[in-house]
C-alpha positions in Angstrom: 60.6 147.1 112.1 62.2 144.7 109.7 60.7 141.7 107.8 62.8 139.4 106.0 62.1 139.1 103.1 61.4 135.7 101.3 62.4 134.5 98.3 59.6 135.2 96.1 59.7 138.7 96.9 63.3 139.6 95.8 62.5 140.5 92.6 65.1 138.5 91.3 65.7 137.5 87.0 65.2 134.3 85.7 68.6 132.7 84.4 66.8 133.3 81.0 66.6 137.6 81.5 69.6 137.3 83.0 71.7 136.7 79.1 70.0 140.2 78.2 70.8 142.4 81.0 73.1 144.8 81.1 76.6 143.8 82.3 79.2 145.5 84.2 82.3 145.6 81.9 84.7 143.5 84.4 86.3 140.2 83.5 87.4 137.9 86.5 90.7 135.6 85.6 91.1 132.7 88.0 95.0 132.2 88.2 95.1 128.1 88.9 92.4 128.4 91.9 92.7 125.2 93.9 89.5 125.5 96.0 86.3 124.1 93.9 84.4 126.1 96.6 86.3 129.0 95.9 85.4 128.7 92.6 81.6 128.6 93.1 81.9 131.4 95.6 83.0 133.8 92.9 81.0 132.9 90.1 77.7 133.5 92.4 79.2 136.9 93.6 80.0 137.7 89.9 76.3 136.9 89.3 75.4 139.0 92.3 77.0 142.0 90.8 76.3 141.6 87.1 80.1 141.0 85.9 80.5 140.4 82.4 82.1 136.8 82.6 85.1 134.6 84.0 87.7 133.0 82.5 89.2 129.9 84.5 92.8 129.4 83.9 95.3 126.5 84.4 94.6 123.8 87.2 91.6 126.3 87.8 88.5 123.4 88.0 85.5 123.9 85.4 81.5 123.7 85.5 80.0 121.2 85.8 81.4 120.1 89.0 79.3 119.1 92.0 81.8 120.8 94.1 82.2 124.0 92.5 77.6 124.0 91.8 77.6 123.9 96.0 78.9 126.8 96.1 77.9 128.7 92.6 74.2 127.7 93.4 73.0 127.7 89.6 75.3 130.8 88.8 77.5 128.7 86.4 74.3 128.8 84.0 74.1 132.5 84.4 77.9 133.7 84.1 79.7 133.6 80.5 82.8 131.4 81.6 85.7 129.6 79.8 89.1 127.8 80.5 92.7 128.9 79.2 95.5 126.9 79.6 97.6 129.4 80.9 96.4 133.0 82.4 99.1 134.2 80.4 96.8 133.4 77.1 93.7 135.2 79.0 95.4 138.1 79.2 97.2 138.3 75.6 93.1 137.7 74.0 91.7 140.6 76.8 94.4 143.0 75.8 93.7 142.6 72.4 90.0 143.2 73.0 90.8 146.5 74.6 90.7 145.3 78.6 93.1 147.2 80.9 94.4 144.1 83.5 94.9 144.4 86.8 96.6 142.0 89.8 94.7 141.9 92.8 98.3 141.0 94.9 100.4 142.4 97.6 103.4 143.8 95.9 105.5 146.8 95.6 104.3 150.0 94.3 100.7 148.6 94.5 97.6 150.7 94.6 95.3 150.3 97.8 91.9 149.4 96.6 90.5 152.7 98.7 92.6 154.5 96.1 91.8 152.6 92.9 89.7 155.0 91.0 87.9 153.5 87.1 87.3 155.5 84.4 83.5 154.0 83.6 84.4 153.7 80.2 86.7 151.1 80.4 86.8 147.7 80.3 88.9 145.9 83.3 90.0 142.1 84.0 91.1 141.6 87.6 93.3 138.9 88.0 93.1 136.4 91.2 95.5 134.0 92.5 96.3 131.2 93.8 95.6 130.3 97.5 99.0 129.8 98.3 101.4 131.3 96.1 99.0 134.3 95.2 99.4 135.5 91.9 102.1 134.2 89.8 104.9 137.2 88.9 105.2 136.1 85.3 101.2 137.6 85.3 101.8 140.3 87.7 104.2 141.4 84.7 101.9 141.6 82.3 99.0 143.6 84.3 98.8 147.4 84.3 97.9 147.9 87.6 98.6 146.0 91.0 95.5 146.4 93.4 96.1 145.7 97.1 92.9 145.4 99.6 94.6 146.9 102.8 94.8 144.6 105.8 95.3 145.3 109.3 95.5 142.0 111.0 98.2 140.0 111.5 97.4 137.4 109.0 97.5 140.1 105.5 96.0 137.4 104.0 92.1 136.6 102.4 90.5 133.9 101.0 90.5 134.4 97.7 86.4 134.2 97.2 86.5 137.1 99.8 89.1 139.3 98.3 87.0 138.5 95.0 83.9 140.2 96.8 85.3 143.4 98.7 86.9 144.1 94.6 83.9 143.3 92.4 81.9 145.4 95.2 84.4 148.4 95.0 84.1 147.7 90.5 80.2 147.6 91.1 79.9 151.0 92.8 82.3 152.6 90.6 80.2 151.7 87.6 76.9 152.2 89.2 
């Protein structure tokens, strides 16, 4: 038999613990995210699984934003965030910190996510596009690795909040 159980009894951190906990080393870049939804969706995932922090880039909206906190559900207080002009200037400042980069795109030569194996060691920003035009190639450039969630359907094509959960899932039990 099952209960569900209520909120109270999740055990969950206050937003206060949650600044001292222990995070998983993955950055999330947002390359020029449209979607204000989209944007809440993945920082309350990136809450969910303990990522370090987000960085926003280009037209990419920022907290607060009554759009983006329908979504987030409080998580903006509790994920590190900040804006770049240009992903291009995320990426030059996490290389420099020692991050290895990867492109979470459909290209050639990619690596199937089923496949993408972590070294716990390390330190990893994933990069996520745009809704329509995906990641731009001037990034994809840049990144040491191209991850590719295979698709079966028709449409080879998720929202970008979802692809952001199946990865940060697949990060989560590679460093757990």
């Amino acid at each position: 038999m099952y209960k569900k159980l209520q909120n109270d009894e999740l055990n969950r951190i206050s937003a206060e613990e949650m600044k001292s906990v222990e995070k998983n080393p993955v950055t999330i870049v947002l390359d020029n995210i449209r979607s204000l939804n989209n944007i809440g969706s993945v920082f309350r995932t990136a809450d969910a699984f303990l990522m370090e922090q987000i960085y926003l880039c280009g037209i990419t909206a920022t907290p607060p934003h009554r759009d983006i906190q329908k979504t987030a559900l409080g998580a903006t207080e509790t994920v590190n965030w900040k804006h770049f002009n240009t992903t291009l200037e995320a990426i030059e400042l996490l290389k420099q910190q020692g991050y290895k980069i990867a492109a979470v795109e459909q290209t050639e030569n990619s690596t199937f996510l089923n496949e993408f194996n972590i070294n716990k060691d390390e330190k990893w920003a994933l990069v996520f596009g745009n809704e329509v035009s995906g990641v731009d190639q001037e990034v994809i450039n840049c990144c040491d690795v191209v991850v590719e969630i295979p698709q079966f359907g028709s449409k080879h094509s998720l929202n970008i909040s979802v692809s952001a959960g199946v990865v940060l899932w697949e990060m989560l039990k590679q460093y757990r």
